[in-house]
PDB file with one MODEL, atoms N, CA, C and O in Angstrom:
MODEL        1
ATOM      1  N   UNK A   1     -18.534   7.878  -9.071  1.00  0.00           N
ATOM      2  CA  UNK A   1     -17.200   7.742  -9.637  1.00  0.00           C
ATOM      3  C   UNK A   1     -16.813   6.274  -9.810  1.00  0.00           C
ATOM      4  O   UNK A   1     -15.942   5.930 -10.609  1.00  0.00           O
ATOM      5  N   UNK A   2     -17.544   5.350  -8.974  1.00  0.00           N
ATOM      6  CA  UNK A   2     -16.946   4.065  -9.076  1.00  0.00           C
ATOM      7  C   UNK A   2     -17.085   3.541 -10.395  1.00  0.00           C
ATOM      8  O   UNK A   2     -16.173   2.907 -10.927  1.00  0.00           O
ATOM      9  N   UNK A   3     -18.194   3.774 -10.962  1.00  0.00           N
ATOM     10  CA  UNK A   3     -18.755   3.159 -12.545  1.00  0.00           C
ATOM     11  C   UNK A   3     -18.290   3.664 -13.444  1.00  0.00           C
ATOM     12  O   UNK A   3     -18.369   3.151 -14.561  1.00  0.00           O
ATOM     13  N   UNK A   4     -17.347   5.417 -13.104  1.00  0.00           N
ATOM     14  CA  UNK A   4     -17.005   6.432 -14.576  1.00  0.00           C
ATOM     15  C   UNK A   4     -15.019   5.136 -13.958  1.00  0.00           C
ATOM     16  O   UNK A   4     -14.598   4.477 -14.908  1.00  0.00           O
ATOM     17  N   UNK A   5     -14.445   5.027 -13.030  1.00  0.00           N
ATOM     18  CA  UNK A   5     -13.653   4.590 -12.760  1.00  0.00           C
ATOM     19  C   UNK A   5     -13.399   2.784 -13.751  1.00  0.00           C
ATOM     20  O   UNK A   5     -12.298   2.414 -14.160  1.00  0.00           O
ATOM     21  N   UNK A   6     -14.897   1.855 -13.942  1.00  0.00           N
ATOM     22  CA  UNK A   6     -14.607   0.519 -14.396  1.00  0.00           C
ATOM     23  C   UNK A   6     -14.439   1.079 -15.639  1.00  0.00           C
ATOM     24  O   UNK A   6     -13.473   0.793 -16.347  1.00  0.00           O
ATOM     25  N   UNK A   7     -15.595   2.119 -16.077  1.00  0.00           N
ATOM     26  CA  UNK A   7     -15.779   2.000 -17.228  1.00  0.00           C
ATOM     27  C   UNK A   7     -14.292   2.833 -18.369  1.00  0.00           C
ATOM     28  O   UNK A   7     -14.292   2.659 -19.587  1.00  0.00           O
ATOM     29  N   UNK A   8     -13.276   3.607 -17.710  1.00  0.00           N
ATOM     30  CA  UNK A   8     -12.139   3.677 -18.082  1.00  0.00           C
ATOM     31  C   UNK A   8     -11.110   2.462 -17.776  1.00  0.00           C
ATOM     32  O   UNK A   8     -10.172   2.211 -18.533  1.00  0.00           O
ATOM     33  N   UNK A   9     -11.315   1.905 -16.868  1.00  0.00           N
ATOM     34  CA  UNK A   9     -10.726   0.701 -16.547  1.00  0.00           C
ATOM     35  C   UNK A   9     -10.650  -0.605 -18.038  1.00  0.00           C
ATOM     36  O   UNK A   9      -9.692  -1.143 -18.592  1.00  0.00           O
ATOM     37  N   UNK A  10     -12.186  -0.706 -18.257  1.00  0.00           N
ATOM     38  CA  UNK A  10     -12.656  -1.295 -19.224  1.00  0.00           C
ATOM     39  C   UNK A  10     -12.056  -0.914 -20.652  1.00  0.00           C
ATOM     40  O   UNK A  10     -11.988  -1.777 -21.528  1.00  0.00           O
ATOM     41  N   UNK A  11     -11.586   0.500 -20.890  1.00  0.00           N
ATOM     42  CA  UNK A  11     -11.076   0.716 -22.113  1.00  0.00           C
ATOM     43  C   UNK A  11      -9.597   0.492 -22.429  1.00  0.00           C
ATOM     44  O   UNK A  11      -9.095   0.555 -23.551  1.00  0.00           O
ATOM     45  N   UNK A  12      -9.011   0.240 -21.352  1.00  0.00           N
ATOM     46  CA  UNK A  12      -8.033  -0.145 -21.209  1.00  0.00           C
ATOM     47  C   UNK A  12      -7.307  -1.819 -21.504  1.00  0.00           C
ATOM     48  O   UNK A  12      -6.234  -2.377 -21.735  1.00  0.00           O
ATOM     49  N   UNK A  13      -8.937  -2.117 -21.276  1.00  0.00           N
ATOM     50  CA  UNK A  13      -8.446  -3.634 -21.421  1.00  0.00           C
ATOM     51  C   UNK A  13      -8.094  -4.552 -19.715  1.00  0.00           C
ATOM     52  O   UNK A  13      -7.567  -5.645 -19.508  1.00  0.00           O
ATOM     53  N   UNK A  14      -8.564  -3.693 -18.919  1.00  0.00           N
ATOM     54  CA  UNK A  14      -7.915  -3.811 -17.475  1.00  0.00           C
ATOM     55  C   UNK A  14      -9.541  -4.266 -16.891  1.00  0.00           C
ATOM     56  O   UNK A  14     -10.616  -3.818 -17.291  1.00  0.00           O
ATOM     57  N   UNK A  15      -9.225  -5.604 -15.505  1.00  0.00           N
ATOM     58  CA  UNK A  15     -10.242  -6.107 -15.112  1.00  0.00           C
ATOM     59  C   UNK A  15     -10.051  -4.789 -13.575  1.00  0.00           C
ATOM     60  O   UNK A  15      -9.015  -4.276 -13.151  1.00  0.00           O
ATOM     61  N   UNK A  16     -11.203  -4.643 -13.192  1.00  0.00           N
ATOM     62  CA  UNK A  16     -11.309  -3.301 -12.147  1.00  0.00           C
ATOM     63  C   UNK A  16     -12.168  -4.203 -10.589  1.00  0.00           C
ATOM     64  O   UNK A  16     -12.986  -5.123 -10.564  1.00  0.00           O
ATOM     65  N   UNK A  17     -11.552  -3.468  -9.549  1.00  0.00           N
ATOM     66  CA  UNK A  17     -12.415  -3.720  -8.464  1.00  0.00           C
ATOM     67  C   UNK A  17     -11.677  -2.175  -7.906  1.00  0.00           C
ATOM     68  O   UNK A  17     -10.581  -1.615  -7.904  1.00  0.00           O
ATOM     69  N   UNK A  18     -13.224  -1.926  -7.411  1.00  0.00           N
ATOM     70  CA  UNK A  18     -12.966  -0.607  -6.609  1.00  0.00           C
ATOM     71  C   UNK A  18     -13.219  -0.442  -5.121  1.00  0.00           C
ATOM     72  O   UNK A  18     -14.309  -1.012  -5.077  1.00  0.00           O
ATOM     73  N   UNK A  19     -13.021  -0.128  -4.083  1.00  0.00           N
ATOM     74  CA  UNK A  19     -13.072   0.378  -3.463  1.00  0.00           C
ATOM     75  C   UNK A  19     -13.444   1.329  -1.886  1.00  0.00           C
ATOM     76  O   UNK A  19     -12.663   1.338  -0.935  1.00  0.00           O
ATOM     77  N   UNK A  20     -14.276   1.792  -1.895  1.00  0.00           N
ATOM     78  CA  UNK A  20     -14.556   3.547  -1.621  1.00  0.00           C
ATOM     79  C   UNK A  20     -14.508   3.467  -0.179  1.00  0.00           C
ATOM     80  O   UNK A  20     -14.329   4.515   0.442  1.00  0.00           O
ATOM     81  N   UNK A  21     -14.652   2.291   0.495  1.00  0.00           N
ATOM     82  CA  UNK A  21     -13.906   1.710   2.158  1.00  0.00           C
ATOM     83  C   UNK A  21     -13.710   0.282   2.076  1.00  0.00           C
ATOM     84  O   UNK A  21     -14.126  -0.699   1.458  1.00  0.00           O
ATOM     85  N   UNK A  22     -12.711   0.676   3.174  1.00  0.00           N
ATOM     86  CA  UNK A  22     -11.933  -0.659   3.561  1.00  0.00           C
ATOM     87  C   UNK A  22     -12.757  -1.560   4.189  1.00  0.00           C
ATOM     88  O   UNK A  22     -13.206  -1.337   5.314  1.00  0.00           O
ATOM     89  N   UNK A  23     -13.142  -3.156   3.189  1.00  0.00           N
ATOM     90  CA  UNK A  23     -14.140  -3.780   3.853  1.00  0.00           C
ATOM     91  C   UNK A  23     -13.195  -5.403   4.982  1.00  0.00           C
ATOM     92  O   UNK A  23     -12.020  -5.723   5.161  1.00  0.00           O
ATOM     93  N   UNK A  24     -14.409  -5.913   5.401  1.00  0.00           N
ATOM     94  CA  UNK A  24     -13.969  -6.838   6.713  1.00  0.00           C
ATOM     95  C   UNK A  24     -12.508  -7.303   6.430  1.00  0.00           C
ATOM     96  O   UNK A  24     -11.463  -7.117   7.054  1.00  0.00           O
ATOM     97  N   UNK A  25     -12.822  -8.047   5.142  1.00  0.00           N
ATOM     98  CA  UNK A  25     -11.752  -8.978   4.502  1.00  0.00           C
ATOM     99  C   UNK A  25     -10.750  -8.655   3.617  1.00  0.00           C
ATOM    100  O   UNK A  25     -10.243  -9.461   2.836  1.00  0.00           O
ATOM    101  N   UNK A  26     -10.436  -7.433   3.726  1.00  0.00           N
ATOM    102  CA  UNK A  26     -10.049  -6.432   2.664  1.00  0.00           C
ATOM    103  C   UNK A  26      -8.460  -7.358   1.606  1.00  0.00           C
ATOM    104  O   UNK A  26      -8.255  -7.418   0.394  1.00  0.00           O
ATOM    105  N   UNK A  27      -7.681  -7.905   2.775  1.00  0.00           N
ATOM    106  CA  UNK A  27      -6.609  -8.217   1.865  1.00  0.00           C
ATOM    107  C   UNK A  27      -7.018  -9.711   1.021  1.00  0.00           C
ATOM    108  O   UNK A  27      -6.248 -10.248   0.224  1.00  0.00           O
ATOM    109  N   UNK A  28      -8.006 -10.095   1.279  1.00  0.00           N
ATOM    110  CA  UNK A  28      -8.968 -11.574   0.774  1.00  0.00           C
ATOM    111  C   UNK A  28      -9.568 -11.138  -0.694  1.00  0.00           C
ATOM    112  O   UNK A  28      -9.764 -11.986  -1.565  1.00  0.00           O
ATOM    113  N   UNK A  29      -9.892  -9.495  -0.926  1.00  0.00           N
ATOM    114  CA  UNK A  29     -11.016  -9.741  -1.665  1.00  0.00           C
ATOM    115  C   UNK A  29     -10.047  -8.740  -2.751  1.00  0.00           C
ATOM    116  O   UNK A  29     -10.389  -8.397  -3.882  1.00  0.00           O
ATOM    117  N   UNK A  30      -8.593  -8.349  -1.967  1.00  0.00           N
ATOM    118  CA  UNK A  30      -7.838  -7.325  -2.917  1.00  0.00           C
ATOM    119  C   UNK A  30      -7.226  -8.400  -3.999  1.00  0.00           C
ATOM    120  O   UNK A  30      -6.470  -7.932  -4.850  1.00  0.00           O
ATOM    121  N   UNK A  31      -7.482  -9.718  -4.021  1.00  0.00           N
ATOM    122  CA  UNK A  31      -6.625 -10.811  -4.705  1.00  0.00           C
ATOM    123  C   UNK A  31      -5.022 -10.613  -4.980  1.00  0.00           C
ATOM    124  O   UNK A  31      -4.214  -9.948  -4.331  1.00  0.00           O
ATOM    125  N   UNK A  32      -4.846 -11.327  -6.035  1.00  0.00           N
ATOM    126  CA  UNK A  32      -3.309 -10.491  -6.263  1.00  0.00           C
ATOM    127  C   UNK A  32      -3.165 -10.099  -7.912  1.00  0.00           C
ATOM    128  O   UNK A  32      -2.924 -10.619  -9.002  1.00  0.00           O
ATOM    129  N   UNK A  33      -3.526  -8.664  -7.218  1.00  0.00           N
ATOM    130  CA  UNK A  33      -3.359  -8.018  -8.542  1.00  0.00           C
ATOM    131  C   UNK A  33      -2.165  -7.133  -9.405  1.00  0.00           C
ATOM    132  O   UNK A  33      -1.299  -6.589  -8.720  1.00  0.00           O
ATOM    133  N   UNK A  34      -2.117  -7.007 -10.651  1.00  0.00           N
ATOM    134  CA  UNK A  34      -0.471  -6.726 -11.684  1.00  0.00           C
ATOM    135  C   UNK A  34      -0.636  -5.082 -11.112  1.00  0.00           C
ATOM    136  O   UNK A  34       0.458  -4.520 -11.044  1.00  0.00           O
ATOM    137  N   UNK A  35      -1.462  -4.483 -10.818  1.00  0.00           N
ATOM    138  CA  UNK A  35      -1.102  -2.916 -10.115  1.00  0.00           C
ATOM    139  C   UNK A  35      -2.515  -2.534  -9.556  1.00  0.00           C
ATOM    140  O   UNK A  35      -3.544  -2.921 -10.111  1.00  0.00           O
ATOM    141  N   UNK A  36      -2.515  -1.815  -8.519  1.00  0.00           N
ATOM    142  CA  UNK A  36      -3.380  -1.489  -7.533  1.00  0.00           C
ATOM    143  C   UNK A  36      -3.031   0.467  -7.439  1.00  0.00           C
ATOM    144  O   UNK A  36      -2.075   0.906  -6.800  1.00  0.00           O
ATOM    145  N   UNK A  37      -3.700   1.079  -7.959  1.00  0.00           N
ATOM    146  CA  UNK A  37      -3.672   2.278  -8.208  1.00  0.00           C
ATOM    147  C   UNK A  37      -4.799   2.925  -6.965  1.00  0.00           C
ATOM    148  O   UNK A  37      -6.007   2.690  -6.953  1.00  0.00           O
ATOM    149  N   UNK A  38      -4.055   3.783  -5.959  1.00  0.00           N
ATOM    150  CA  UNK A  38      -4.131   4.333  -4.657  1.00  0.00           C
ATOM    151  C   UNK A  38      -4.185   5.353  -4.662  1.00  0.00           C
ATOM    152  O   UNK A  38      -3.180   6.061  -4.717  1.00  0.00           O
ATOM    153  N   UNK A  39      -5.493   5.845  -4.602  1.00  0.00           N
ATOM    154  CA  UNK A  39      -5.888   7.240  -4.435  1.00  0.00           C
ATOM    155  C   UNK A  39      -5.750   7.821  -3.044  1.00  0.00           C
ATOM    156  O   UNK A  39      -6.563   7.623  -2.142  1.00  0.00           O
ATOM    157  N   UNK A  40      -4.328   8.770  -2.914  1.00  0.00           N
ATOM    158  CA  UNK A  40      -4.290   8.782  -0.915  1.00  0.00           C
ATOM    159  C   UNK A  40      -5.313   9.833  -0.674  1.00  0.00           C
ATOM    160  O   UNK A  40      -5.889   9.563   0.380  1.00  0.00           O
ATOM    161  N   UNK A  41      -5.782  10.932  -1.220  1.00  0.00           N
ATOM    162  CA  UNK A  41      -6.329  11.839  -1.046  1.00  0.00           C
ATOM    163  C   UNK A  41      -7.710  10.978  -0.255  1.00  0.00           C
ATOM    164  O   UNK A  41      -8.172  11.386   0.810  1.00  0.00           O
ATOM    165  N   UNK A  42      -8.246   9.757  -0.966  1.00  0.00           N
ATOM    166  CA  UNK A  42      -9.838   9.368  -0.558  1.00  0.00           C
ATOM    167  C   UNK A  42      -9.423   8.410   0.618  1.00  0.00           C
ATOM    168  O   UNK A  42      -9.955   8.698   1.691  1.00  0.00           O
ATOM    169  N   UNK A  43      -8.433   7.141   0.630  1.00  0.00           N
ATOM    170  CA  UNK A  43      -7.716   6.579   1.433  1.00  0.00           C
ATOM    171  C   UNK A  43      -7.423   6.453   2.598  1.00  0.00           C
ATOM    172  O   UNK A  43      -6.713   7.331   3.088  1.00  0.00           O
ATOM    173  N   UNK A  44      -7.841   5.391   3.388  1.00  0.00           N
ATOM    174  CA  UNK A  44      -7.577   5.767   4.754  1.00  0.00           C
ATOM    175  C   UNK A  44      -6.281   5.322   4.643  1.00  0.00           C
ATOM    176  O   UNK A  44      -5.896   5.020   3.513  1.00  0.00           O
ATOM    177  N   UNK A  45      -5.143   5.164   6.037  1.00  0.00           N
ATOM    178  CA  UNK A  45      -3.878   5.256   6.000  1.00  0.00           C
ATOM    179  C   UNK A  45      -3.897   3.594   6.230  1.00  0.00           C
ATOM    180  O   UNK A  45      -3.088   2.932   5.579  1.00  0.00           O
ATOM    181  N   UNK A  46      -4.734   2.973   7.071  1.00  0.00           N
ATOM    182  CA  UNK A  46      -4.800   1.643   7.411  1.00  0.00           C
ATOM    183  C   UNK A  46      -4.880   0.715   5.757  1.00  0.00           C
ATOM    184  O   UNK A  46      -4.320  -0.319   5.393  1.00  0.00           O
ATOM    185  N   UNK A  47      -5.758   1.571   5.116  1.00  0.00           N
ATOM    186  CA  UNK A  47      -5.837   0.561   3.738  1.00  0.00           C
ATOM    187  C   UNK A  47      -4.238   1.081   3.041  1.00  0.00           C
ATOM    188  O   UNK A  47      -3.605   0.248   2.391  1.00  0.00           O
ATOM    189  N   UNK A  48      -3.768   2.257   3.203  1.00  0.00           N
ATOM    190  CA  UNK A  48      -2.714   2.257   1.930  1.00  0.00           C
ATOM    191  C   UNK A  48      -1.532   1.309   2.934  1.00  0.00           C
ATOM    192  O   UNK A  48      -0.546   0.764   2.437  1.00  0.00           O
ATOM    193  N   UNK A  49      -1.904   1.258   4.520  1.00  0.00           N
ATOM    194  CA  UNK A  49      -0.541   0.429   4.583  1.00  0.00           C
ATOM    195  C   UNK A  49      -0.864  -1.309   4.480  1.00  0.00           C
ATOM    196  O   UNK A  49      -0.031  -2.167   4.189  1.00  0.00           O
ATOM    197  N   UNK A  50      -2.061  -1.492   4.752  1.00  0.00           N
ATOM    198  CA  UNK A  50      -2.732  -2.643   3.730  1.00  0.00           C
ATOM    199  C   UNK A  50      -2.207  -3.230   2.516  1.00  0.00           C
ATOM    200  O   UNK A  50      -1.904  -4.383   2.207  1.00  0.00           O
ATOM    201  N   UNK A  51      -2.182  -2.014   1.856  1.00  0.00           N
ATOM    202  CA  UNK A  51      -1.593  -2.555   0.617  1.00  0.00           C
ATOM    203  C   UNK A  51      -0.440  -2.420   0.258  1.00  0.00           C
ATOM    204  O   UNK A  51       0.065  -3.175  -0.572  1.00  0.00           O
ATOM    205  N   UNK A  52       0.079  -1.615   0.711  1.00  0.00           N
ATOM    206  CA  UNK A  52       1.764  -1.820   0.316  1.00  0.00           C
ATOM    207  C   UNK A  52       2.296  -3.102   1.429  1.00  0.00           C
ATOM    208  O   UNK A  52       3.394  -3.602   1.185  1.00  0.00           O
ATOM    209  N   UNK A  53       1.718  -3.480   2.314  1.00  0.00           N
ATOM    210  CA  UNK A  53       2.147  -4.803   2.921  1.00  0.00           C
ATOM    211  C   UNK A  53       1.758  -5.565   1.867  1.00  0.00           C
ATOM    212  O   UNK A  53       2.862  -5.741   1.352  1.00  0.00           O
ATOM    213  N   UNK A  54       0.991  -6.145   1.172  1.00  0.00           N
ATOM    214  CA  UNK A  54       0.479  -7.166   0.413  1.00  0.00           C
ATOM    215  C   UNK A  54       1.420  -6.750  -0.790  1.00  0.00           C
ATOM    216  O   UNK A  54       2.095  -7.712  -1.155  1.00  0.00           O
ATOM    217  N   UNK A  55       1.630  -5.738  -1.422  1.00  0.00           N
ATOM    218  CA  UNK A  55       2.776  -5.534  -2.339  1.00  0.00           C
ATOM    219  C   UNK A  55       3.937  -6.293  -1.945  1.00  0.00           C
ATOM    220  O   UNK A  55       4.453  -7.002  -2.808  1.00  0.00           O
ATOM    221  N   UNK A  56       4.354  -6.269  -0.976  1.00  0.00           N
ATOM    222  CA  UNK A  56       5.609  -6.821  -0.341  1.00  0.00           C
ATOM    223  C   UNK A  56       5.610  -7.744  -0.730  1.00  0.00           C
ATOM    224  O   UNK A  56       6.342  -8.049  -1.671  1.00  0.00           O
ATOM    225  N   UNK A  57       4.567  -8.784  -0.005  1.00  0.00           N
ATOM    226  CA  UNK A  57       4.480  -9.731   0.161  1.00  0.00           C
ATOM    227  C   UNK A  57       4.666 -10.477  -1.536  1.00  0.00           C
ATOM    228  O   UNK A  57       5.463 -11.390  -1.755  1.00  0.00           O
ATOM    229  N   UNK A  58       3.704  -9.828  -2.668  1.00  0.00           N
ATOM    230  CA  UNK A  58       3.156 -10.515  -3.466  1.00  0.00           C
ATOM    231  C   UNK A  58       3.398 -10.059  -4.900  1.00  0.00           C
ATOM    232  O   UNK A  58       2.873 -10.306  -5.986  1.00  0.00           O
ATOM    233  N   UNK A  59       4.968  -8.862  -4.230  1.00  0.00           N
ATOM    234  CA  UNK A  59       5.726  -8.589  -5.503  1.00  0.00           C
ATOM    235  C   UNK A  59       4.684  -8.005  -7.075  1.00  0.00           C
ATOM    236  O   UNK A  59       4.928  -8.343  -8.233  1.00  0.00           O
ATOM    237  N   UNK A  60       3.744  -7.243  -6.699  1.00  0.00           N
ATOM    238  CA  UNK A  60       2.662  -6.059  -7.252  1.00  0.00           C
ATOM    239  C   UNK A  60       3.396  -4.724  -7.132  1.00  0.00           C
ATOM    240  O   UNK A  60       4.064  -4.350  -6.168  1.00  0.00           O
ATOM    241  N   UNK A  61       3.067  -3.812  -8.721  1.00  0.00           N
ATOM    242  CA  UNK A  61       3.079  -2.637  -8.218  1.00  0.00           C
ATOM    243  C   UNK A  61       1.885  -1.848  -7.512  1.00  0.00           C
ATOM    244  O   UNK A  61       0.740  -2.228  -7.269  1.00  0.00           O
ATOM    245  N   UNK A  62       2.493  -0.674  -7.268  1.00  0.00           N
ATOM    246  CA  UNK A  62       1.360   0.186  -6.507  1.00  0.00           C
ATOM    247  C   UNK A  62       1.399   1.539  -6.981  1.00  0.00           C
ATOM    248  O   UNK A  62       2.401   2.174  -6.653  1.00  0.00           O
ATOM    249  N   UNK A  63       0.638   2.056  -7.596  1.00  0.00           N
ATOM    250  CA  UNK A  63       0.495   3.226  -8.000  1.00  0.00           C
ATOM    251  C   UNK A  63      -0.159   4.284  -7.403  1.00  0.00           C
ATOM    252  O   UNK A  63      -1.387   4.250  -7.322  1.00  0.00           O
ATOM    253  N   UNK A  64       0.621   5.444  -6.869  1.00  0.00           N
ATOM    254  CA  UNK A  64      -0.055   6.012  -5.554  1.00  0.00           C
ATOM    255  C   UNK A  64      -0.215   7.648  -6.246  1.00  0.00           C
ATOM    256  O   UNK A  64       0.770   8.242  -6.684  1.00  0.00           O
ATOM    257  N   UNK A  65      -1.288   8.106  -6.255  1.00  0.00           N
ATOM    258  CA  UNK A  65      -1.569   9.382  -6.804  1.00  0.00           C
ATOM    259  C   UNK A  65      -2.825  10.352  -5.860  1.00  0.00           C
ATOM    260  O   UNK A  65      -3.974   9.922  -5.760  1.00  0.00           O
ATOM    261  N   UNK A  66      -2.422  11.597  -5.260  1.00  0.00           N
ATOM    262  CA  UNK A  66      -3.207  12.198  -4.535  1.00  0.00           C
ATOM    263  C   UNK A  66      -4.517  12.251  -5.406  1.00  0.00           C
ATOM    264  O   UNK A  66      -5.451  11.549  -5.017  1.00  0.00           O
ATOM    265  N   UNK A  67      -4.661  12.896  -6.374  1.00  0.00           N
ATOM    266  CA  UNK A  67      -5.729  13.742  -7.111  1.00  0.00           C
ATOM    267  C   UNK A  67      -6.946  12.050  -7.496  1.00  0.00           C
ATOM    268  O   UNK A  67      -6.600  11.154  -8.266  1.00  0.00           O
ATOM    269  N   UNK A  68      -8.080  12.064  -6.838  1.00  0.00           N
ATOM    270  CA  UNK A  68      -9.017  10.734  -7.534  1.00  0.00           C
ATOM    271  C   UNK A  68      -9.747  11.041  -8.775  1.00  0.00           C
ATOM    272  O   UNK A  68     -10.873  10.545  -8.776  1.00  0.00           O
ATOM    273  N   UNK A  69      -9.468  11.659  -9.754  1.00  0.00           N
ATOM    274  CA  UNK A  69      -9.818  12.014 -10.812  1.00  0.00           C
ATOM    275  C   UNK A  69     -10.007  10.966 -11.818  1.00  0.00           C
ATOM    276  O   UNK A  69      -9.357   9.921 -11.852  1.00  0.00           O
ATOM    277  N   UNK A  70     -11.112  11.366 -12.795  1.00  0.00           N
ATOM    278  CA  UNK A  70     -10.709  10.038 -14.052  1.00  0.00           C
ATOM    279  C   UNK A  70      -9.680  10.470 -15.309  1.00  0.00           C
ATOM    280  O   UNK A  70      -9.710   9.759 -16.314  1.00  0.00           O
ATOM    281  N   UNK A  71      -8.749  11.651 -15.270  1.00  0.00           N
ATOM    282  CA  UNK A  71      -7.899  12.098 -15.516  1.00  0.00           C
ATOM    283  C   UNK A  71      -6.884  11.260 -15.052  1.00  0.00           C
ATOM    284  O   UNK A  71      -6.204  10.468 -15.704  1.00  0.00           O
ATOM    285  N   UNK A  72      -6.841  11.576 -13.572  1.00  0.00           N
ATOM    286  CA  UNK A  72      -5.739  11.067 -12.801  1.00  0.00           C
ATOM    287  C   UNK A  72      -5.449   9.296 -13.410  1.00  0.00           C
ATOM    288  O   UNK A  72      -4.485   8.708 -13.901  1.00  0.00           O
ATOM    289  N   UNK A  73      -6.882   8.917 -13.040  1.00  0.00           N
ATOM    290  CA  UNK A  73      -6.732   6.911 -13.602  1.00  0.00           C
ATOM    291  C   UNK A  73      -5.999   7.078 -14.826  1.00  0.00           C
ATOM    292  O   UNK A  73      -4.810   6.785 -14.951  1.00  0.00           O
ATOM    293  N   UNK A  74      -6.881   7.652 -15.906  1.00  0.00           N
ATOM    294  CA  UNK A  74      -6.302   7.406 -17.305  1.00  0.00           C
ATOM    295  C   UNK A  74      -4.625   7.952 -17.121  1.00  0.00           C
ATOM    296  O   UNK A  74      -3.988   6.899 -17.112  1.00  0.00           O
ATOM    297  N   UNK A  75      -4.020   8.661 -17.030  1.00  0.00           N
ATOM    298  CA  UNK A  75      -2.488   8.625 -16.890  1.00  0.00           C
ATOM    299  C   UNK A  75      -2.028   7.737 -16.467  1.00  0.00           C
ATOM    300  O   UNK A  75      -0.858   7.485 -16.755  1.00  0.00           O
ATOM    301  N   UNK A  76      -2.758   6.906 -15.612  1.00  0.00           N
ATOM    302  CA  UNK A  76      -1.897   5.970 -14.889  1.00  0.00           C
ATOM    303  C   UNK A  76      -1.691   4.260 -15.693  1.00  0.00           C
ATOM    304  O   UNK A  76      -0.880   3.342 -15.568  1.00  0.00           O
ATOM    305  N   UNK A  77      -3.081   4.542 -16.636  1.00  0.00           N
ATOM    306  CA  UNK A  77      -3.399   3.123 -16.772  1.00  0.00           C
ATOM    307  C   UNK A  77      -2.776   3.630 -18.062  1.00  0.00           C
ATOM    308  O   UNK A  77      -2.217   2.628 -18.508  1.00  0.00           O
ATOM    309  N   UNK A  78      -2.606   4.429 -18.737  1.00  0.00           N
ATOM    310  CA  UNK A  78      -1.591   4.853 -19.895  1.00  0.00           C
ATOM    311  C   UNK A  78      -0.237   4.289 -19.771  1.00  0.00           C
ATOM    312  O   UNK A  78       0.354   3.523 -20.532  1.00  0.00           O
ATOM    313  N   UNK A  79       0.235   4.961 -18.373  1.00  0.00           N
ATOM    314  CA  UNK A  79       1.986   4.179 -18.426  1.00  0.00           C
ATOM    315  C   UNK A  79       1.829   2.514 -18.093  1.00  0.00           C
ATOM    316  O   UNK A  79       2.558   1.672 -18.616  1.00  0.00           O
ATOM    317  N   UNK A  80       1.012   2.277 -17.367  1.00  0.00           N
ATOM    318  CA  UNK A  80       1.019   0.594 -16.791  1.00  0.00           C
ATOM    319  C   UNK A  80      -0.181   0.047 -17.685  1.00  0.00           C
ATOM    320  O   UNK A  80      -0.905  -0.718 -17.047  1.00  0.00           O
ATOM    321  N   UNK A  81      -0.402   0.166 -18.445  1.00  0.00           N
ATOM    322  CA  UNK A  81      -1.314  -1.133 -19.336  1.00  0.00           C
ATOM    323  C   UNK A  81      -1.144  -0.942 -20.659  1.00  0.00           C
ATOM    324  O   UNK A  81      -0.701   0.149 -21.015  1.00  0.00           O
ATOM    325  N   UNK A  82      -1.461  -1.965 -21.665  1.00  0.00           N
ATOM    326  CA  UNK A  82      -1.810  -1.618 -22.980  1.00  0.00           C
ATOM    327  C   UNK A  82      -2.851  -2.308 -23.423  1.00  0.00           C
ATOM    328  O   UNK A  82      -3.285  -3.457 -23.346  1.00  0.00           O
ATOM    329  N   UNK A  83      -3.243  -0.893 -24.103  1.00  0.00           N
ATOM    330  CA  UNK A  83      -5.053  -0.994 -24.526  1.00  0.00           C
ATOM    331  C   UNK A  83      -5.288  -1.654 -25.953  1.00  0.00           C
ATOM    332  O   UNK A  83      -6.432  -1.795 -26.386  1.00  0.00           O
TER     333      UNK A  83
ENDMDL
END
């Protein structure tokens, strides 16, 4: 899913980093990005409160959707980007 995930990312016009666990340096390598789309269903709770701290901080949205589908992405990157 990570590669069907850039490669809708990519049609969008949107630069992508994914995911699939929370690594050492996690809020280092999350940079600061224009929206961070949060799959809670796959998600541990430590990364989604990860990132809504760094939202705080760094004035980002966060787009939080149970279902990790490439359905689910494309709706999302529909309302928040233009392709």
């Amino acid at each position: 899913m990570v590669s069907k995930y850039k490669e809708i990312c990519s049609c969008f016009n949107c630069k992508s980093k994914v995911f699939t666990q929370m690594p050492a340096d996690f809020e280092n390598k999350l940079g600061s990005p224009d929206l961070v789309v949060l799959f809670t269903n796959t998600c541990s709770h430590k990364m989604a409160n990860k990132v809504s701290q760094k939202a705080e901080k760094q004035n980002f949205q966060v787009a939080r959707i149970h279902n990790a589908s490439a359905n689910a992405l494309r709706t999302v990157l529909e309302q928040f980007c233009v392709s």
